[in-house]
N, C-alpha and C positions, 0 to 999 in steps of 0.2 A: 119194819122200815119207819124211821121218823120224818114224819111230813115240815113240809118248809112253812112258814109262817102264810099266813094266809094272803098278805099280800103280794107275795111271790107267786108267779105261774106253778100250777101244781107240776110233782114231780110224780109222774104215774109209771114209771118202767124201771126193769133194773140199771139202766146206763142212766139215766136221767141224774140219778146220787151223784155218780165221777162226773159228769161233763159238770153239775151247779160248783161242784167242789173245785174243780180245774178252773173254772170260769173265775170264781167267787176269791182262791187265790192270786189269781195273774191280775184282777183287779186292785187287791188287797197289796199287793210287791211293786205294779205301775203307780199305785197312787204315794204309796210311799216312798218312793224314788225323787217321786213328783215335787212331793212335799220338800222332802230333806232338799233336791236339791234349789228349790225357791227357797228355803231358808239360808241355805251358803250364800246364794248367791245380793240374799236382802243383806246380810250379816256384814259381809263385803264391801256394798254398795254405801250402807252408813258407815262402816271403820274407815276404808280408804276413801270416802269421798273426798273432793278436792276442798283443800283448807285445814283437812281436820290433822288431829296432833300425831297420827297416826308412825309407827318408822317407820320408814322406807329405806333405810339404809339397807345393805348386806342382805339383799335377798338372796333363798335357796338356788341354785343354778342345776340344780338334781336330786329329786327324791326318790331313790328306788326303788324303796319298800312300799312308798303309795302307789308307783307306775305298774309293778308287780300287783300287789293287791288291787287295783284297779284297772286291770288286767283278768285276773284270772279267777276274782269270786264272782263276775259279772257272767264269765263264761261256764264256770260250773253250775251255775244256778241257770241257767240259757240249756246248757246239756243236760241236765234233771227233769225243766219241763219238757222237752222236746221227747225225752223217752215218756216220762207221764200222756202227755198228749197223744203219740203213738200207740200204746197198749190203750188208753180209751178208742181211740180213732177206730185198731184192730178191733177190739171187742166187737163191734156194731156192726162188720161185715167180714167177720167168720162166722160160715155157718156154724151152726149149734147143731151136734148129732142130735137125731129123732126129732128137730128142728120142725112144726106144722106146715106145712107151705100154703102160700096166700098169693095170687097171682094180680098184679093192680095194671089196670092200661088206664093209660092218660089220655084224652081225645078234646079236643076245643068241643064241650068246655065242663066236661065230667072227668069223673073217677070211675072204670068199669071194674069192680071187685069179683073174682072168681075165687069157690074152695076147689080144695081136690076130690071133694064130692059132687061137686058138680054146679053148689048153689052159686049165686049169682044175685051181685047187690050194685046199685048206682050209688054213687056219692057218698055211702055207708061200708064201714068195717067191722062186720063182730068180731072178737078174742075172745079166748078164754084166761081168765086170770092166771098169773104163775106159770106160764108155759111158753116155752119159748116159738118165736113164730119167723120164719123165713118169708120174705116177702121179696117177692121178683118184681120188677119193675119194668114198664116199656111201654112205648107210645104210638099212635096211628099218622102222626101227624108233625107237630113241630115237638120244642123242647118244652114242657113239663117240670116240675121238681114236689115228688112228694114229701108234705111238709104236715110235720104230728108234732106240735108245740109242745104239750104235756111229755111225750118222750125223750124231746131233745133228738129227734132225727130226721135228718132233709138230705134227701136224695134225688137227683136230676132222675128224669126219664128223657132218654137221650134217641131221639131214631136213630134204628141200625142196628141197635145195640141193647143187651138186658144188662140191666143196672138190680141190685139190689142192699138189703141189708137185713138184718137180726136184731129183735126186741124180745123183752118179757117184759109183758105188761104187770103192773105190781097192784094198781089201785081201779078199785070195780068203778065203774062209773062211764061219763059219756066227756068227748075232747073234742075238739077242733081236728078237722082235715082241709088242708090248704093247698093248694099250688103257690108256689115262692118263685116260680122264674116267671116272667111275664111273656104271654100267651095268647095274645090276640087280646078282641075287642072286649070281652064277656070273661079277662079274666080273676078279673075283682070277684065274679061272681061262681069261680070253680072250687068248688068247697066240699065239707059234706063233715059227718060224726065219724069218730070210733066209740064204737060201743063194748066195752068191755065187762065181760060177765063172768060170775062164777061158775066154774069149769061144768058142773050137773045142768045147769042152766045153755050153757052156750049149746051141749051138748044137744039138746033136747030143741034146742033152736037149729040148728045143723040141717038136724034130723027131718027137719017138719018141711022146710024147703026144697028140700035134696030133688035133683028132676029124675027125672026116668033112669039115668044113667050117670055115672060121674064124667070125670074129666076124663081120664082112661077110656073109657068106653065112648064117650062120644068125638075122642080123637083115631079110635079105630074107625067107625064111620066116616072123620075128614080123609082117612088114610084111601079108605076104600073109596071114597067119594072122588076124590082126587087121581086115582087110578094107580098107586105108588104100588099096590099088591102085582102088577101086568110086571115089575122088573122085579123087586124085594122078598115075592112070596119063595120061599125055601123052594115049591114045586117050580116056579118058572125055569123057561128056557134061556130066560135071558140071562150074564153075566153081571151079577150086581153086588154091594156089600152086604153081609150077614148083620140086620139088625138087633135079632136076640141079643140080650145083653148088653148091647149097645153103650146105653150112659154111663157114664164115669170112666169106660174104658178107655185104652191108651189106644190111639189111630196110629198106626202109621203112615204117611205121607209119600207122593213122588214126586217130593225135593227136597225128600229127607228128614222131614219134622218130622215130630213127632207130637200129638197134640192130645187132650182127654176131651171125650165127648159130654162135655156140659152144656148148659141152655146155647150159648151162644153157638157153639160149633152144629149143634144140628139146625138152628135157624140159617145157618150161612148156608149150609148144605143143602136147604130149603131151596132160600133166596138167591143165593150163589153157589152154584155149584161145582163149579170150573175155581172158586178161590183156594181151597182144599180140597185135592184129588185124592182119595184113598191108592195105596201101594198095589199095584197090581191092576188096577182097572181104570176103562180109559173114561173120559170126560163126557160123557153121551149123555148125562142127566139133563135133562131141561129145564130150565127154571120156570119156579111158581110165584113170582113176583106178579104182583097184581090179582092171583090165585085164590091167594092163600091173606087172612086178615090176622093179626095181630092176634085175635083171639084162636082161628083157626091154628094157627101154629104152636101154639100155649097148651092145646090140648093134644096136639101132636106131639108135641114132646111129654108129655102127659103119657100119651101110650108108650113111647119108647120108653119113658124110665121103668114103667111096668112089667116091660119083656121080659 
């Protein structure tokens, strides 16, 4: 990869290349625009000024070759970047199969980073170099926006709701983590590094951390802690949905949706339970609002992808 001159913000991910490129054009085609048309308009200002020898006789009453072309290269070049823009825009929040996952919660006035091994960092990100990394996003509290300069990606963490997006980090090294939306009193001061390492390295950093249990296993613990095995376990008495299998599958609804169980749909299911009723069984869930934190549910869905 070719690095951007050094007075430029470094370019450390693989989107980072398109979004300078995208950017660095649309400056390049505004300013030129800019230009040309302050030059017509000086050009103009001295020929017809009032006095000068200038004709004015027999002016044009219709040009339609200029209305035409000044019409319709303004608007192909407007539909050129607009799908450019979009394929950058897609790339950065399609997940990437075998995609690492990296779980980030927002809180006044940190960054709480979880692996799927279970480690756990404040205001710090490792990666591993060249690899691509899913990163879920979500908040305890108000609105959030996680913000990595050197990759070129800002994404809200929004309550309510999992936000996320897709990096490969390209360049080893240490960057800026910021929050970009403003967030109470102390939010100047919500920050923190990514730290990005070579893949044997990260590795071995992982490893050293790791607690007793990963995420998976310590969402089985919320599961059971939380009492969810008294309706869900395969042996109860009670009527409940079959969670094996569970993520990515297609729900059906009783009002006819149909939905795939992704992060947000088993948090709703969580927190709301009554919003989406599975087909076939009644609304008698109770909710865990107040329950269940932000991280508690991260690792609960953590278990279910496992099933």
């Amino acid at each position: 990869m070719t690095h951007p001159p050094e007075w430029l913000l470094p370019a450390a991910s693989e989107g980072a290349g398109r979004i300078d490129a995208l950017f660095f054009s649309l400056l390049a085609l505004t300013g030129f625009v800019a230009v040309a048309i302050a030059l017509v308009a000086l050009v103009f200002c001295v020929k017809y000024r009032r006095g000068s020898a200038a004709d004015r006789s027999d002016p044009p009453s219709q040009l339609k070759a200029l209305e035409i072309a000044w019409s319709t290269i303004p608007l192909v070049i407007f539909i050129g970047i607009f799908v450019w823009g979009a394929r950058v825009y897609a790339s950065l929040y399609q997940p990437a199969d075998g995609a690492m996952k990296v779980f980030a919660v927002g809180k006044q006035w940190m960054w709480r980073i979880e692996h799927a091994n279970g480690r756990r960092e404040i205001d710090e990100l490792h990666l591993p170099v060249d690899e691509p990394v899913r990163i879920v996003i979500a908040t305890e509290d108000v609105i959030h926006s996680f913000y990595i300069p050197a990759f070129r990606v800002k994404q809200d963490a929004v309550p309510g709701r999992y936000t996320g997006l897709t990096v490969t980090p390209t360049r080893v090294g240490t960057y800026e983590l910021l929050c970009s939306e403003y967030c109470g009193t102390d939010h100047a001061r919500m920050g923190g590094h990514v730290i990005v390492m070579p893949k044997a390295q990260f590795a071995k950093w992982l490893a050293e951390g790791a607690p007793a249990g990963s995420m998976a296993a310590q969402g089985k613990a919320t599961f059971q802690r939380l009492g969810c095995t008294g309706c869900h376990d395969p042996r109860s008495s009670l009527h409940a949905p079959e969670l094996a299998g569970l993520f990515g599958r297609a729900v059906h609804l009783q009002d006819g949706r149909t939905v795939i169980a992704d992060e947000a749909y088993i948090r709703d299911s969580i927190l709301l339970p009554k919003k989406d009723v599975v087909a076939g069984f009644e609304p008698v869930m109770p909710s865990y609002q107040g329950q269940a934190s932000e991280g508690d549910l991260l690792e609960l869905i953590a278990y279910l992808r496992a099933q």
